[in-house]
C-alpha positions in Angstrom: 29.1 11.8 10.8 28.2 15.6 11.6 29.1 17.9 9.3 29.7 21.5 10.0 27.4 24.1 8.5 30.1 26.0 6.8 32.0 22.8 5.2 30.4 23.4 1.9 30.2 26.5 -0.7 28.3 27.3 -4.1 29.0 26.3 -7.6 26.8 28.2 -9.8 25.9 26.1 -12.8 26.7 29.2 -15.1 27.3 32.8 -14.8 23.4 33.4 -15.4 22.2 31.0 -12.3 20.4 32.4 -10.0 22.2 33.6 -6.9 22.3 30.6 -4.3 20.1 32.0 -0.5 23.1 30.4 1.4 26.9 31.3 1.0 29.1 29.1 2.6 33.1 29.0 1.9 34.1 25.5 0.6 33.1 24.5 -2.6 31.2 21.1 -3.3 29.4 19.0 -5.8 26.3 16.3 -4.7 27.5 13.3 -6.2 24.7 10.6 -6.4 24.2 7.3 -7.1 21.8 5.2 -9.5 20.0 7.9 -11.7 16.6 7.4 -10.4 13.7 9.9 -10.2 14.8 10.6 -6.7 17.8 11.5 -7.7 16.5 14.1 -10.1 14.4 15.0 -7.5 17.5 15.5 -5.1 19.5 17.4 -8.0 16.5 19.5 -8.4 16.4 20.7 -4.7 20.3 21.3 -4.6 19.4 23.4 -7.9 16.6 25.5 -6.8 18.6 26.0 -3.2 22.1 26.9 -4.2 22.2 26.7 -8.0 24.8 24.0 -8.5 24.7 21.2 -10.9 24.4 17.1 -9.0 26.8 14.2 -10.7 24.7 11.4 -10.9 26.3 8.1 -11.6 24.4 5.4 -13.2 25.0 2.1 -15.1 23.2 3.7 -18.0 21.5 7.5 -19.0 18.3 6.6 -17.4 15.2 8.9 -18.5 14.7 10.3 -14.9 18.1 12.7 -15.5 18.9 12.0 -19.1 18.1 15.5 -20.7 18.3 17.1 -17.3 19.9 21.0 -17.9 20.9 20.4 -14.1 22.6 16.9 -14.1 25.9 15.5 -15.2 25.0 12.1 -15.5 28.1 9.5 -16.0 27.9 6.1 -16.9 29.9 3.2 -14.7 29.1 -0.1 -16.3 30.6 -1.8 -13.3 28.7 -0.1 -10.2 28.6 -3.5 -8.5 32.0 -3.6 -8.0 33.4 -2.1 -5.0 36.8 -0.9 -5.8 35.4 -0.1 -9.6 32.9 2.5 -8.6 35.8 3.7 -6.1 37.7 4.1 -8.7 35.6 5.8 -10.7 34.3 8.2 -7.8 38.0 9.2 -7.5 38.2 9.6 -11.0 35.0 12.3 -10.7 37.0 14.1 -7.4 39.9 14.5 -9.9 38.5 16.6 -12.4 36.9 18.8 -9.7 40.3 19.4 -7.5 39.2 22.1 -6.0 35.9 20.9 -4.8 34.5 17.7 -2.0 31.8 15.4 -3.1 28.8 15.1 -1.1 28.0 11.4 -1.7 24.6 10.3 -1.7 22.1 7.7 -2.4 18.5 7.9 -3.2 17.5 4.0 -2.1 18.6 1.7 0.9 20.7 -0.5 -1.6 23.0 2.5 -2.6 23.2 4.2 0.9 24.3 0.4 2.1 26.9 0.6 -0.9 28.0 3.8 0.6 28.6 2.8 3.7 30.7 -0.3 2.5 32.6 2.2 0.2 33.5 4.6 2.9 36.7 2.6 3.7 37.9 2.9 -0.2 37.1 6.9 -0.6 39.3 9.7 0.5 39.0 12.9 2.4 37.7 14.7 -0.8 34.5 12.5 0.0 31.8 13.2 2.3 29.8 10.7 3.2 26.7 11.8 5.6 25.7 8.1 7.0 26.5 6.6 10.2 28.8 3.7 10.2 27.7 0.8 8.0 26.2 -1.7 11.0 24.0 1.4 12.1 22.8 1.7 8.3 22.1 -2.1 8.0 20.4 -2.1 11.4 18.2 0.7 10.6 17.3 -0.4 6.8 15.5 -3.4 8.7 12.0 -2.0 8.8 11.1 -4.1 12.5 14.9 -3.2 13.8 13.8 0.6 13.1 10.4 0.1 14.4 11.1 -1.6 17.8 14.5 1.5 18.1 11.6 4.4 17.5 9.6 2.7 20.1 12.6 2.5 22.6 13.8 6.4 22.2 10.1 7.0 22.1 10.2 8.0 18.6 6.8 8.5 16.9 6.6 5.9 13.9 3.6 3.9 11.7 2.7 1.0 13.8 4.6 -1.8 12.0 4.1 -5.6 11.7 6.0 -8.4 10.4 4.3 -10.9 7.9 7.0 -13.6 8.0 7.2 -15.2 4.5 6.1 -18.6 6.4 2.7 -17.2 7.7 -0.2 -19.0 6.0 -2.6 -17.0 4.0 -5.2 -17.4 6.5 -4.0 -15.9 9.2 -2.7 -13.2 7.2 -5.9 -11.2 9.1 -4.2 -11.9 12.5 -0.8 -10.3 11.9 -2.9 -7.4 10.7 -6.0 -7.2 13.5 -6.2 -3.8 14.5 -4.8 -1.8 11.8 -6.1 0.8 10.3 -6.8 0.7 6.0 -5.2 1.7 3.7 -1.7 -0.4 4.7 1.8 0.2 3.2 3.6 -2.9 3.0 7.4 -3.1 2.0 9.7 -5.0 2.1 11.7 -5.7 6.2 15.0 -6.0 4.1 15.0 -3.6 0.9 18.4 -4.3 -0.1 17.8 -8.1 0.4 14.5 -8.0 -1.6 16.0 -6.1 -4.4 18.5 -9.2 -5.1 15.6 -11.5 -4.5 14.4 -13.0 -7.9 10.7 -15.2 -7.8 8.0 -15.8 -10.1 5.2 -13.0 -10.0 7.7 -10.4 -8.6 
């Protein structure tokens, strides 16, 4: 979903902020999920850029934003359910009536729960993902891969190590590549759920 450039406007965090480098005319408050460092980092950005203050909603206070001057972090116990944390959200967009929520996610897990949320949020929401099939196709590290290399779209060279490939020809799947290696997971979302010995 585009959004227009003049869609959103600033909410100082008090009358002794900083003025924001951008005016805009519609008010708006970054809303984002899990609490993470990322998400301070994010809350820190929309701070030092426009001097507002970022909702972050967690299942706890976690230390990454828990005595942030810059955060209003707010607990929901029950994140993992769908119409809960919709009905929380639109408990959050009622006590700012006169503001939209930019909702955003700091991992692939939340940006998928996003995009399965979308259907259950209002118009107060905005939601900058595509559709929920483009954001599952595109959290699967080969499915991004082999659509950068068909829009000709310069990306890491990527391989797949197939949880079935025996440890000695580990060094085949990996001829060619250049040290040091990042290696993550093809399916965050699906690896985050997945529990084994050693993890």
């Amino acid at each position: 979903m585009s959004v227009p450039a003049d869609i959103f406007a600033v909410m100082p965090t008090s009358p002794s902020s900083s003025p924001a480098r951008h005016s805009v005319t519609v008010p708006f408050v970054p809303v984002v999920l899990g609490g993470d460092l990322p998400a301070y980092t994010l809350a820190r950005a929309f701070h030092a850029e426009l001097g507002v203050r970022t909702v972050v909603v967690s299942r706890t206070v976690p230390y990454a934003v828990r005595d942030a001057g810059i955060v209003d972090n707010l607990v929901c116990p029950d994140m993992d359910d769908q119409q809960a944390l919709a009905d929380f959200l639109h408990g959050v967009a009622d006590t700012r009536p006169d503001h939209r929520l930019l909702l955003l996610g700091t991992m692939d897990a939340w940006i998928e729960r996003i995009g399965r949320l979308r259907h259950l949020l209002d118009d107060r929401f905005v939601v900058p993902y595509p559709d929920q099939g483009l954001i599952e196709q595109l959290n699967d590290k080969q499915n991004f891969a082999d659509l950068c290399a068909e829009l000709g779209v310069a990306h890491p060279v990527t391989r797949v190590l197939d949880h079935d490939v025996p440890e000695d020809r580990v060094g085949e799947v990996l001829e060619g590549m250049r040290w040091p290696l990042v290696v993550k997971a093809a399916d965050p979302p699906a690896f985050i759920e997945l529990i084994y010995p050693g993890k």
